[in-house]
C-alpha positions in Angstrom: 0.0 0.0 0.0 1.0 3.1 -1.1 2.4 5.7 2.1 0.2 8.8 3.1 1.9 11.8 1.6 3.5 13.6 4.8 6.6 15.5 4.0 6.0 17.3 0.8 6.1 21.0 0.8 3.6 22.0 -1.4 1.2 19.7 0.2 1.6 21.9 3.3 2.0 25.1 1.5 -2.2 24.1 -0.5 -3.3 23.7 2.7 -1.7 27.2 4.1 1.6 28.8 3.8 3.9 29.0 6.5 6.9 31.1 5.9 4.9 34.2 7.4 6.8 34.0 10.7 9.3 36.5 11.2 12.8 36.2 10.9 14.3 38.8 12.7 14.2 38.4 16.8 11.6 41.9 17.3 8.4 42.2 19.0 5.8 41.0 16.7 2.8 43.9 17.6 4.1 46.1 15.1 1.4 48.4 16.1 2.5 49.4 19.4 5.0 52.2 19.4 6.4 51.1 22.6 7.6 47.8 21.6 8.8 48.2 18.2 10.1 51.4 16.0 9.5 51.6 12.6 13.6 51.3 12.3 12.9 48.0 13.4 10.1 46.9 11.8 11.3 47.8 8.1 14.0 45.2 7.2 12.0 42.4 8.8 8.8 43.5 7.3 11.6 43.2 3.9 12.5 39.7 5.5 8.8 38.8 5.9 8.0 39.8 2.3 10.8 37.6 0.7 9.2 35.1 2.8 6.0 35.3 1.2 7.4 35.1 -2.1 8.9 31.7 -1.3 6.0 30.4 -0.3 3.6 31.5 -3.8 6.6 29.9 -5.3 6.3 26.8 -3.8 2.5 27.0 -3.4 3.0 26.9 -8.0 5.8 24.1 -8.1 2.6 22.0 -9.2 -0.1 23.8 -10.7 2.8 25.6 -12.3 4.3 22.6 -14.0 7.5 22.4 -12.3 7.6 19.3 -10.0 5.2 16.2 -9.9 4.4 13.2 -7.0 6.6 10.4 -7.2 6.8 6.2 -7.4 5.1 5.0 -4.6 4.0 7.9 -2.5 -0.2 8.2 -2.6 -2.1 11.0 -0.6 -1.3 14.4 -3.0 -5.1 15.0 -2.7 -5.5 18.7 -4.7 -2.1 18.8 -5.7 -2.8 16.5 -8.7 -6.4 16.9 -8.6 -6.7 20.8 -8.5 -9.6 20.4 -6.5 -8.7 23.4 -4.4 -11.0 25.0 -1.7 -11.3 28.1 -0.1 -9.3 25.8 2.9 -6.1 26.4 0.7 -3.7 28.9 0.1 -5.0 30.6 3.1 -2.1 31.7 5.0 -1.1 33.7 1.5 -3.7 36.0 2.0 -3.7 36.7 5.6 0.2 36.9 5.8 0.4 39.5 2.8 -2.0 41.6 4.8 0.0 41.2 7.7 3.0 41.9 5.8 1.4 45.7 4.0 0.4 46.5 7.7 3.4 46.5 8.8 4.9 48.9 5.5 1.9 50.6 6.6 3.0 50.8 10.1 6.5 52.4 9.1 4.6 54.6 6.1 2.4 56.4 9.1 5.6 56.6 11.5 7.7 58.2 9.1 5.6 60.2 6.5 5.9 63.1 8.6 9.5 63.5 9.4 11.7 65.1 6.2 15.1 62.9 7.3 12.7 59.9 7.6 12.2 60.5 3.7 14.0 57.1 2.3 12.7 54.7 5.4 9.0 56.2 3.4 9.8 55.6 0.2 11.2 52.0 1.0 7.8 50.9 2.8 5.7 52.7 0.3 7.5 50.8 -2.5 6.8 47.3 -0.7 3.4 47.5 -0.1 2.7 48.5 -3.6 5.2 45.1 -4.1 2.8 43.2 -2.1 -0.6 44.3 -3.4 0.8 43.7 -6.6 1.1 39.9 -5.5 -2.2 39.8 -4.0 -4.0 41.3 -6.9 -2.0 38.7 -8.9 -3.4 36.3 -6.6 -7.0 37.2 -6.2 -7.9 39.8 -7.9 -10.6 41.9 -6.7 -9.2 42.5 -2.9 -9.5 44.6 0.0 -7.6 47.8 -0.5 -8.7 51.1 0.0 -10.5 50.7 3.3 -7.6 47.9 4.0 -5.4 47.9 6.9 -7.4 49.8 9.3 -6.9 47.2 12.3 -10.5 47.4 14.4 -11.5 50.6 13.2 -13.0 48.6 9.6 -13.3 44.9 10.5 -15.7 44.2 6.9 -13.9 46.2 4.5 -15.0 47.0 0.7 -13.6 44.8 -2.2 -11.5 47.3 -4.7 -11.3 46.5 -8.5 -8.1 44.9 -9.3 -7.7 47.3 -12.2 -7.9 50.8 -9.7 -5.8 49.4 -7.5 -2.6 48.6 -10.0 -3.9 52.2 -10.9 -3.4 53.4 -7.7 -0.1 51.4 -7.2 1.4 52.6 -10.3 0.3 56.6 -9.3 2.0 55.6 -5.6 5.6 54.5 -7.0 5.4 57.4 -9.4 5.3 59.6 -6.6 7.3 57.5 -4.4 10.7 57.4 -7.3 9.4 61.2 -7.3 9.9 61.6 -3.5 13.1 59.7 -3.6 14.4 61.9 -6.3 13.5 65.1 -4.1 15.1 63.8 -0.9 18.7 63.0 -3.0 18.4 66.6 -4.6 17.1 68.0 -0.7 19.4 69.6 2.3 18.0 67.3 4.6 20.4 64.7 5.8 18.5 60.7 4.7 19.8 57.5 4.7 19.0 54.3 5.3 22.2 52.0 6.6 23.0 49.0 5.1 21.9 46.2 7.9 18.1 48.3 7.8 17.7 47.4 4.0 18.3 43.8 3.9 17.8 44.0 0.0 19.6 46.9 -1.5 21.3 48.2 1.1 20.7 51.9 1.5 21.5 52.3 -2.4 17.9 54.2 -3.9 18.8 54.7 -6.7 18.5 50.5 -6.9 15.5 51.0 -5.2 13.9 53.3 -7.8 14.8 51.2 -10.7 13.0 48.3 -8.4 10.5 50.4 -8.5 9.9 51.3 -11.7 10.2 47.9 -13.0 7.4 46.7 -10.9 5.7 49.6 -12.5 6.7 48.0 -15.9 5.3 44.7 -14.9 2.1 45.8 -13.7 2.0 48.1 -17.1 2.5 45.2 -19.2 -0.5 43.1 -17.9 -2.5 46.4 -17.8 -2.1 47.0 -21.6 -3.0 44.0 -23.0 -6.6 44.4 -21.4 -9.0 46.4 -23.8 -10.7 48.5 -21.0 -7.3 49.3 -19.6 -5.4 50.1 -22.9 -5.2 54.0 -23.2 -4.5 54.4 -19.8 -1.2 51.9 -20.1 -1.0 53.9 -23.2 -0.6 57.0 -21.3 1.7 55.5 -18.3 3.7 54.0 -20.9 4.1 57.7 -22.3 5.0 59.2 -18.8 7.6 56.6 -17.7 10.7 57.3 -16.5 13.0 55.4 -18.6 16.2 57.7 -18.0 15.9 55.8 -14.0 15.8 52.7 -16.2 15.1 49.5 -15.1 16.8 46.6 -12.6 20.1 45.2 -14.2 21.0 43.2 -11.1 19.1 40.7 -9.4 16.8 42.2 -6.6 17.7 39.9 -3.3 16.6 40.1 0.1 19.5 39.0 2.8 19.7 40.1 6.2 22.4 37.7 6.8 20.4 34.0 6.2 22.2 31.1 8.2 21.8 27.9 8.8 20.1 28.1 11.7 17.0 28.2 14.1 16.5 31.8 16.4 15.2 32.4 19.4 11.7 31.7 18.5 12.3 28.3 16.7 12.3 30.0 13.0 14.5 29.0 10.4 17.3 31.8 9.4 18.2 29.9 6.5 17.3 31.2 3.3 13.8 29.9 2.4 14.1 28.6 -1.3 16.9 27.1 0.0 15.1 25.8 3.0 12.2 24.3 0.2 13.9 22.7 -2.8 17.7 21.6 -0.4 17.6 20.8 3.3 16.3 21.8 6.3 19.0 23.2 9.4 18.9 19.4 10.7 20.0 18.6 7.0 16.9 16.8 6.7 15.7 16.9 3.2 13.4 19.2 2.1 11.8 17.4 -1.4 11.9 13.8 -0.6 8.3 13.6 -2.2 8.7 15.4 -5.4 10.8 15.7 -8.7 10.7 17.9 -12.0 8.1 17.2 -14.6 8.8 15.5 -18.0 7.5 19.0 -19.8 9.8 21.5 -17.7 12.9 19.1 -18.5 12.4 18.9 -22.2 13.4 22.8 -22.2 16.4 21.6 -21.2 17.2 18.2 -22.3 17.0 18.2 -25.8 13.3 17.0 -26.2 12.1 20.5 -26.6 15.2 22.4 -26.2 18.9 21.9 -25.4 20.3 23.6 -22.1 23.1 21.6 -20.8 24.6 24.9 -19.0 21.4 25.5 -17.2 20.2 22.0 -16.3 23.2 20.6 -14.8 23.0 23.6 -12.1 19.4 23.4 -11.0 19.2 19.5 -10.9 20.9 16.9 -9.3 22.1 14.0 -11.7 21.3 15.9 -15.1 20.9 14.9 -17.4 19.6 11.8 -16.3 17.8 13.6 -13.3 14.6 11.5 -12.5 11.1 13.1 -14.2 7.4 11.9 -13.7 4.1 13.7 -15.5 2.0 15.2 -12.3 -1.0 12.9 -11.8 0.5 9.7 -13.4 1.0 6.8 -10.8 2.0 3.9 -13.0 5.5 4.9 -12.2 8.9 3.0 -11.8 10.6 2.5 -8.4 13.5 4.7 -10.2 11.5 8.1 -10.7 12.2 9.2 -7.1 14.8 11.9 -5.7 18.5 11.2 -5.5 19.2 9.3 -2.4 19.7 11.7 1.0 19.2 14.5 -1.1 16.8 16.1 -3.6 16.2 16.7 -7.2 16.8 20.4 -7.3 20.0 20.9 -5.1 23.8 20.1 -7.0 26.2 20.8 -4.5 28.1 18.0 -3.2 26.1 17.2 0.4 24.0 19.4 2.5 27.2 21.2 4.0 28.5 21.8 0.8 26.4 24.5 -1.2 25.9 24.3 -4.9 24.6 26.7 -7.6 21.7 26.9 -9.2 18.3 27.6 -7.3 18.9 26.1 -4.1 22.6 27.4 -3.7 22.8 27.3 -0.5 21.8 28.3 3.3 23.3 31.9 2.9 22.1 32.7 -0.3 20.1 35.7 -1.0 16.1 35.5 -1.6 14.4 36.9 -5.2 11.8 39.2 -5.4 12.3 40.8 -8.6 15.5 39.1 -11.0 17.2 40.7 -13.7 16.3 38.2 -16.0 12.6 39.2 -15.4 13.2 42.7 -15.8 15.2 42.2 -19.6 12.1 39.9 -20.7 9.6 42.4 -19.3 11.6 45.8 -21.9 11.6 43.0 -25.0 7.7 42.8 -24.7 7.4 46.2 -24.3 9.7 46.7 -27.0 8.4 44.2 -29.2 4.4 45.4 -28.4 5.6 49.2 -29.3 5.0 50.3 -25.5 8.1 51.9 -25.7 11.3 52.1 -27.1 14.0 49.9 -27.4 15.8 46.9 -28.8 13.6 43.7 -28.2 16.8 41.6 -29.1 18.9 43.0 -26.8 16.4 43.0 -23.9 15.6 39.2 -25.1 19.5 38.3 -25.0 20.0 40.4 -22.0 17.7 38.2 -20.6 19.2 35.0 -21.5 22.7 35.9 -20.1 21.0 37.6 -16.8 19.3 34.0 -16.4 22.5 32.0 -16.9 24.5 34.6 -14.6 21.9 34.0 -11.4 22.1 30.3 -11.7 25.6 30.3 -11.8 26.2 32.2 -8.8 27.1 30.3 -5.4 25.9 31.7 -2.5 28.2 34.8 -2.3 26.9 35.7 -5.5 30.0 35.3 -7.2 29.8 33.7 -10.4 31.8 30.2 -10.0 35.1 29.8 -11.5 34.6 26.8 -13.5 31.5 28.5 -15.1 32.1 31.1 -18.3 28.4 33.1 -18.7 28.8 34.7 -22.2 30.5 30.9 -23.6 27.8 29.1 -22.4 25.4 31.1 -23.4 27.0 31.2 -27.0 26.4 27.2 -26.4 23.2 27.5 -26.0 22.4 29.4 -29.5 23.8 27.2 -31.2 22.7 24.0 -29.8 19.0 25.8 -30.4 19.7 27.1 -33.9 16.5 26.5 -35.7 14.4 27.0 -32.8 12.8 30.5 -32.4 12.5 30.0 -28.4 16.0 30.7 -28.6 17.5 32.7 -31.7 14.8 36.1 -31.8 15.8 36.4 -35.7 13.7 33.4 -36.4 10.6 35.1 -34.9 9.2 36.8 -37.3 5.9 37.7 -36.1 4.9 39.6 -33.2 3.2 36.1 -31.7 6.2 34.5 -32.3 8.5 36.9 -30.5 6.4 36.9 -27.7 5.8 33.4 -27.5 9.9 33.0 -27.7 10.0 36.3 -24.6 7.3 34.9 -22.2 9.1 30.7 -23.1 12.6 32.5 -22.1 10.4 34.3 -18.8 9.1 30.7 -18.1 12.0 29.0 -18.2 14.2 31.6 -16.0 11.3 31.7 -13.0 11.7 28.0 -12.6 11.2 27.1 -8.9 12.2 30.8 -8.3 9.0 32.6 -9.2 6.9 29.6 -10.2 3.8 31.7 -9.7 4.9 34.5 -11.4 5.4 32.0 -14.3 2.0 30.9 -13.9 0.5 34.1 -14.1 2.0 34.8 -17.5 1.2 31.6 -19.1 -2.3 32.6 -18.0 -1.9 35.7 -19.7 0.0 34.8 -22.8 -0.8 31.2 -23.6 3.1 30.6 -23.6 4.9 28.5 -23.6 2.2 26.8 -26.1 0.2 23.8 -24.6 -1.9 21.4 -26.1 -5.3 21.5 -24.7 -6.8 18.4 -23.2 -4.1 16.3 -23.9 -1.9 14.3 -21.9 1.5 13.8 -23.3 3.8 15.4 -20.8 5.5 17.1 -23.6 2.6 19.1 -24.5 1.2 19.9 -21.1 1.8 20.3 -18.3 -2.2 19.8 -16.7 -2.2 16.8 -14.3 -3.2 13.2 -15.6 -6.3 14.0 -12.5 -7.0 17.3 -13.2 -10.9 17.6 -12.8 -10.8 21.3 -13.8 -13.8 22.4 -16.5 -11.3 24.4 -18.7 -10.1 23.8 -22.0 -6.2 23.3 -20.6 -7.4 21.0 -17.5 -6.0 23.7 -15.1 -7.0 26.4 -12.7 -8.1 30.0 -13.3 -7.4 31.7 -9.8 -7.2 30.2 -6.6 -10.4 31.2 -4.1 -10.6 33.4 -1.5 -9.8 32.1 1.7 -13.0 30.8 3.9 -12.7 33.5 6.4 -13.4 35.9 4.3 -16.7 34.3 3.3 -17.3 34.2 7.3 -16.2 37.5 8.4 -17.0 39.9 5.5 -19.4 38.0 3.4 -21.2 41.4 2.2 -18.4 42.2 0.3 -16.3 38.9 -0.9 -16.9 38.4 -4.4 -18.3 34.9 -5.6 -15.3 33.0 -7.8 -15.1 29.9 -8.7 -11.5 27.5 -9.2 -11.9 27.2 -12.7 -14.7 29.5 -14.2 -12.5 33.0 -12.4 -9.8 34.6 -13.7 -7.5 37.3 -12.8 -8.2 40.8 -14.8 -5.5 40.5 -16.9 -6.2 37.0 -18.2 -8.1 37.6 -21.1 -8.0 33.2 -22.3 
């Protein structure tokens, strides 16, 4: 008899994330002014926020297409079903709001005090980050009468479309703001160990800034309702700030170990797709799909360079189609360690996407950001090369990935050869060389396949969402070769593509403001933006 699924992450992260505990050692009533200072309160509401990520990454490894159950292991329930409730996900909702209180908390603390001007802009910036997620998420959402504690216990429901408006109009004035303050005779900074992602630097954080502007614009303007006024944005962006070159990681100094109040300080993708500080692994119950490793093992496309850094035993790295059972007793992770980690044992880092303990944490990577200019580029939003952006995409992907830990690309690893490898293995196919994309279809199918590939098990939702979008990379509806879908073998979704539209809102909202939570369904909803 098969044994009851009991260690797999995403299991736990369907039923309710759990990465919204803080990681810093402060008093968690952030609204008391006694007890905690907004000084405090900013890097590990940062902390918390990278957090969050993790867990809508790992909450997408399945639905996503990314991993997939294993030989003998029964028990996955919605993971290969889809049959989600308003019982999952939960914790996503909840700890985002927890997470924009606390920006919130520093916002009202600090709005009013000229030298306090960065410490503003920074939490200002974040909680547009994290309603970004949580529109991206749910949609329709709590917003303008949010975070007001017991004063508004039932608040409204905002459109998801007027509040990216609203979001976009805040980090204009934010980058503004910043701006101002760097020009100002007021004395501001922010020290390095309070901004545990770009460390003081604002100018980083405005191009952070804008390019979550420039994602949110991009989804915006593909929506017929919503088109001249992305038109319009698009007209008023600042591109002389320009956009994030570097990866955007959150660090305040992750460790293998457990604090004061039993949380992990480990870094948390590490902590998901590796080992856990007792060097227990952490995906004993999961490897990749057959459709995510055909973009790397020849099947769909060749990526030696890439694949032999994210999984363990490429190219020979066990695969399995999510839902199928009739598996072998080989298609299960590498003995005492997991599929997605390739350094030598679990006190040895790697490279790849689970580096190591001490690596930094995603929110934004520069690979996203180059993919995001080349469809604006290619769409005519604005101006620019879409080749370039596509390439500088490419090599930005291949430089994270071969980073250790430190973020120093490894010796043995040459970014611009293997990159050059990779062309030319992929000659023919326009996924790879952008010349061969002739249409403007084609060279977004080959942007948002290159996007895909580069948010594996990093931003798997993220992924996700532009699939939904898009269409790409190109599917197969209702069938169930693994090469041409990724939909589970169980799915009992009602769509076309067997998979889900949006994920419900959580069953406490239905209890506590049922007045104003909208009706959705799994499979019948969708998020603004997703106009297939």
């Amino acid at each position: 008899m098969k044994k009851i699924l009991n260690l797999l992450l995403i299991g736990a992260v369907a039923v309710g994330f759990s990465a919204c505990k803080k990681y810093l050692d402060i008093n968690t009533n952030t609204n008391n002014a006694t007890t905690a200072t907004p000084a405090l309160v900013l890097p590990q509401a940062i902390v918390g926020s990278a957090s969050i990520v993790q867990s809508l990454n790992a909450a997408y490894y399945f639905p996503g297409g990314f991993a997939a159950n294993i030989y003998g292991v029964g028990g996955y329930g919605a993971g290969v079903t889809y049959a989600y409730t308003a019982g999952s996900f939960v914790t996503g909702f909840s700890s985002s709001y927890d997470n924009a209180l606390d920006y919130q908390y520093v916002i009202d603390n600090t709005s009013g005090t000229p030298s306090l001007a960065y410490s503003t802009a920074i939490a200002r910036i974040m909680k547009a980050f994290v309603f970004s997620k949580i529109v991206d998420q749910y949609n329709d959402v709590p917003y303008s009468e949010a975070l007001k504690g017991n004063a508004l216990l039932t608040p409204k429901y905002d459109k998801a479309e007027d509040i990216y408006k609203d979001l976009i109009s805040q980090l204009t004035s934010t980058i503004n703001a910043i701006t101002a303050a760097q020009a100002g005779t007021v004395a501001n900074t922010v020290v390095a160990s309070a901004d545990p992602l770009f460390k003081g630097d604002m100018n980083l954080w405005k191009k952070f800034a804008n390019t979550l502007k420039l994602r949110m614009l991009v989804k915006m303007a593909g929506v017929p309702a919503q088109a001249s006024y992305a038109t319009t944005e698009f007209a008023a962006l600042n591109t002389t700030i320009g956009f994030l070159t570097t990866d955007a990681l959150v660090n305040p100094g992750y460790v293998k170990a457990i604090n004061s109040q039993g949380v992990s300080q480990q870094n948390p993708n590490y902590g998901s797709l590796a080992f856990g500080t007792d060097n227990t692994r952490s995906q004993g119950q999961a490897i990749p799909t057959r459709w995510i490793m055909s973009f790397y093992n020849g099947l769909k496309l060749s990526d030696p360079g890439r694949g032999a850094v994210i999984y363990r035993g490429y190219p020979s790295t066990a695969v399995n189609q999510l839902g199928e059972e009739n598996t072998t007793s080989s298609q299960v992770p590498p003995s005492g360690s997991t599929s997605w980690f390739t350094g030598v044992d679990a006190n040895t880092p790697g490279l790849g996407v689970a580096k190591g303990p001490s690596q930094g944490q995603p929110l934004i990577l520069a690979a996203e950001s180059n993919f995001l200019q080349a469809e604006a580029y290619t769409r005519g939003y604005l101006t620019g090369n879409a080749k370039n952006a596509f390439m500088a995409g490419i090599t930005a992907s291949f430089n994270y990935l071969y980073q250790n830990q430190s973020n120093v690309v490894d010796a043995s690893k040459n970014v611009n050869a293997d990159v050059a490898t990779y062309l030319t293995a992929n000659t023919a196919s326009r996924l790879v060389n952008f010349d061969l994309a002739l249409t403007t279809d084609q060279k977004i199918e080959a942007i948002i396949t290159q996007k895909y590939i580069a948010l594996n098990v990093i931003h798997s939702d993220e992924a996700f969402n532009e699939f939904k979008r898009t269409t790409y990379p190109a599917i197969v509806n209702g069938s169930q070769d693994p090469l041409l879908t990724f939909a589970s073998k169980q799915s009992v979704s009602t769509r076309p593509d067997k998979l889900i539209g949006r994920v419900l809102y959580p069953q406490s909202e239905y209890n506590l403001n049922p007045t104003n939570v909208p009706s959705v369904t799994l499979f019948g909803s969708r998020i603004f933006w997703d106009l297939n």
